[in-house]
C-alpha positions as protocol buffer text, in pm:
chain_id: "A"
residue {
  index: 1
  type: UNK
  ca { x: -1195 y: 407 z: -1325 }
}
residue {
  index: 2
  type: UNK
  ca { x: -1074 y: 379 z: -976 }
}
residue {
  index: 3
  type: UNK
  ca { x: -738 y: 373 z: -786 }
}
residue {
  index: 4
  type: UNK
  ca { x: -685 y: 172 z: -516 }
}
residue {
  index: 5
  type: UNK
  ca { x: -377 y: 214 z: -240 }
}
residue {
  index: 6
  type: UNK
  ca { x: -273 y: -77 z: -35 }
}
residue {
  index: 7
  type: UNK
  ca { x: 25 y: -50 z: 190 }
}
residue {
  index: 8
  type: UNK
  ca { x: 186 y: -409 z: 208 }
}
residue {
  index: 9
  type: UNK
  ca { x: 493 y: -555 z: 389 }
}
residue {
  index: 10
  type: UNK
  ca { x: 778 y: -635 z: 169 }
}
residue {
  index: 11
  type: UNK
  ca { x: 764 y: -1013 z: 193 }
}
residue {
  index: 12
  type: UNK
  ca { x: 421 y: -1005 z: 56 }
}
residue {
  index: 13
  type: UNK
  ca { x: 429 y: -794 z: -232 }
}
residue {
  index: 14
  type: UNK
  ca { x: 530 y: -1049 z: -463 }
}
residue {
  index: 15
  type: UNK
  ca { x: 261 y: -1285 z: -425 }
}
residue {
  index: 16
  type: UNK
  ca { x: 1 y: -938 z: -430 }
}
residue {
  index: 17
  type: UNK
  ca { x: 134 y: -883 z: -741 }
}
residue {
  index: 18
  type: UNK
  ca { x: 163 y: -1255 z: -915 }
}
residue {
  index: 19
  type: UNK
  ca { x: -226 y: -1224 z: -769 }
}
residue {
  index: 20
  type: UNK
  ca { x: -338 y: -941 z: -965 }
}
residue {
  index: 21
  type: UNK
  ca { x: -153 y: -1004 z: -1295 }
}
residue {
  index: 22
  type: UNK
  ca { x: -281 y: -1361 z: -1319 }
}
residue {
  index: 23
  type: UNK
  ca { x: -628 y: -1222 z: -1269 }
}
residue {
  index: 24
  type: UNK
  ca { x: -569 y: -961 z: -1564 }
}
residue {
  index: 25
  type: UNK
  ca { x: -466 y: -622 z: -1349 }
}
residue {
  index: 26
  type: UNK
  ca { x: -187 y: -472 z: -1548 }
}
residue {
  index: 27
  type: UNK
  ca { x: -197 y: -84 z: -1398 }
}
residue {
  index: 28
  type: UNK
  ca { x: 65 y: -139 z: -1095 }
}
residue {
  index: 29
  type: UNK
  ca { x: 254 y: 100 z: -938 }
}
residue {
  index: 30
  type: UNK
  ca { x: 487 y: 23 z: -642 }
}
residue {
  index: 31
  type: UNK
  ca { x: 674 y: 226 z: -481 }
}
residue {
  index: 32
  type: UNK
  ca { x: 903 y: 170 z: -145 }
}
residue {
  index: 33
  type: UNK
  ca { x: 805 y: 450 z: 147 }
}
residue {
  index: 34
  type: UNK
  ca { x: 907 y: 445 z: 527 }
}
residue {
  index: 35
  type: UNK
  ca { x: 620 y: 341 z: 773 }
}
residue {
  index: 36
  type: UNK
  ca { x: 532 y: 260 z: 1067 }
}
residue {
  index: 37
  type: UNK
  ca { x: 391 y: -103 z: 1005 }
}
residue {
  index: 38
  type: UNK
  ca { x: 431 y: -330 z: 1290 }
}
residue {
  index: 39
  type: UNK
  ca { x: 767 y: -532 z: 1160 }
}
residue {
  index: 40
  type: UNK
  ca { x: 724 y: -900 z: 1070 }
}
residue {
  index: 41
  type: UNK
  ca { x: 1092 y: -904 z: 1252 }
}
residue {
  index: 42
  type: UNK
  ca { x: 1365 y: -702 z: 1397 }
}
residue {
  index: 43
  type: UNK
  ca { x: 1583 y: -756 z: 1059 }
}
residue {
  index: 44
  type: UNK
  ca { x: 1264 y: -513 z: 912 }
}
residue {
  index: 45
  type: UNK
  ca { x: 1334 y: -255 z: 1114 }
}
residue {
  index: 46
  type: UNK
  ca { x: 1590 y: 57 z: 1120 }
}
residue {
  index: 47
  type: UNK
  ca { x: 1588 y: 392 z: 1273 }
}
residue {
  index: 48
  type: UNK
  ca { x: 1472 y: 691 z: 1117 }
}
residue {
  index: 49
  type: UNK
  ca { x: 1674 y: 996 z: 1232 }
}
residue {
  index: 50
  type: UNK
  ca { x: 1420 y: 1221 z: 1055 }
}
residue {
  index: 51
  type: UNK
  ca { x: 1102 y: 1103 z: 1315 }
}
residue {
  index: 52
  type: UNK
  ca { x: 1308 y: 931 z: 1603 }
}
residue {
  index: 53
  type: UNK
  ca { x: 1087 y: 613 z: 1566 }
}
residue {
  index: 54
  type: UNK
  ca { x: 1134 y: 270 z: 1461 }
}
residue {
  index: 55
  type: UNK
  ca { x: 1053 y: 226 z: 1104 }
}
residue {
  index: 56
  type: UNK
  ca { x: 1004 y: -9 z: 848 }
}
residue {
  index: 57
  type: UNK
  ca { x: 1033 y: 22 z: 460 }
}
residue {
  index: 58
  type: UNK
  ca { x: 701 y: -100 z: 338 }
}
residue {
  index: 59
  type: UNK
  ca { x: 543 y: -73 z: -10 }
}
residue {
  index: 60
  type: UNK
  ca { x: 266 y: 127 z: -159 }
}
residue {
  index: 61
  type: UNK
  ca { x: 76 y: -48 z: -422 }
}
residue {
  index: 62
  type: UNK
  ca { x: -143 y: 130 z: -608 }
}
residue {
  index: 63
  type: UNK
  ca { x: -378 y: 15 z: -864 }
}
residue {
  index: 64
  type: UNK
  ca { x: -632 y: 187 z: -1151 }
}
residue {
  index: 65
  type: UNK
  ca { x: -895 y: -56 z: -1266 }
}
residue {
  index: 66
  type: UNK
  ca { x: -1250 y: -41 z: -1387 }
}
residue {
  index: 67
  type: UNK
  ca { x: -1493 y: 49 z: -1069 }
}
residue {
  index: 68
  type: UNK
  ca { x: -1661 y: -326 z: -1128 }
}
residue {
  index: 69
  type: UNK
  ca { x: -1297 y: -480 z: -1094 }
}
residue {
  index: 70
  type: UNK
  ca { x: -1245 y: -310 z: -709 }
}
residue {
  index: 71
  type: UNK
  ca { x: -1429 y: -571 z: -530 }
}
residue {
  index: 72
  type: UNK
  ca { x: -1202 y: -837 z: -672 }
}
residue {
  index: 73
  type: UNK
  ca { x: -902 y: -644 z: -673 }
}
residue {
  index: 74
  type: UNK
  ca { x: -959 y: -616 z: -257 }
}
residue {
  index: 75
  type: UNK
  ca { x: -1002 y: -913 z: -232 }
}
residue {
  index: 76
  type: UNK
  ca { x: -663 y: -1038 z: -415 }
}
residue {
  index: 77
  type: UNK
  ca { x: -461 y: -796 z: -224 }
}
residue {
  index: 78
  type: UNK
  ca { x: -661 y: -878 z: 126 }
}
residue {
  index: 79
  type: UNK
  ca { x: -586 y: -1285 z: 48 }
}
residue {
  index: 80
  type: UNK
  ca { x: -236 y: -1222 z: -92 }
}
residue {
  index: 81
  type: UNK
  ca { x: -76 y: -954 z: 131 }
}
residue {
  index: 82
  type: UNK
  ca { x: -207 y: -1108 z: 463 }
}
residue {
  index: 83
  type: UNK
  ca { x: 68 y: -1141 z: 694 }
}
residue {
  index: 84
  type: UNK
  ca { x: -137 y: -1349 z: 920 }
}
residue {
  index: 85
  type: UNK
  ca { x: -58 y: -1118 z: 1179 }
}
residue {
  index: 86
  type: UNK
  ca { x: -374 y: -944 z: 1307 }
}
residue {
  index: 87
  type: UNK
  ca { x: -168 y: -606 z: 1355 }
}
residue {
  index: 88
  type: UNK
  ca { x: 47 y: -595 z: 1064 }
}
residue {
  index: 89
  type: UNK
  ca { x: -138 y: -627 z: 749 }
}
């Protein structure tokens, strides 16, 4: 067995996880964090009084699967969480 952690923008978790399920994944976890993600938009973004930096909430996806399933797992989340944005995600 193996985990695997992604850290995706909120607009794109959706499809991620349509992604996986339709290809048989069924151990998901997600879970929203603060990050520092470069923002899709300015709507994305608020200020966190606890770093003093622009921040974003973002979600961690994390995944257990058989160690021959990682390879295609990547590969869904690469295709499916893209933001098309070379520095954010």
């Amino acid at each position: 067995m193996k985990e695997i952690k992604a850290f995706l923008h909120r607009k794109r978790v959706a499809d991620v996880v349509h992604a996986l399920t339709a290809a048989g994944f069924r151990n998901i976890s997600l879970i929203d964090v603060k990050g520092m993600l470069k923002a899709i938009d300015q709507l994305e973004q608020e200020y966190s009084i606890e770093i003093g930096e622009m921040v974003i909430t973002e979600v961690k996806l994390e995944l257990v699967c058989d160690s021959d399933q990682v390879d295609q797992a990547v590969v869904l989340i690469r295709n499916n969480g893209s933001t098309g944005r070379a520095n954010g995600g």
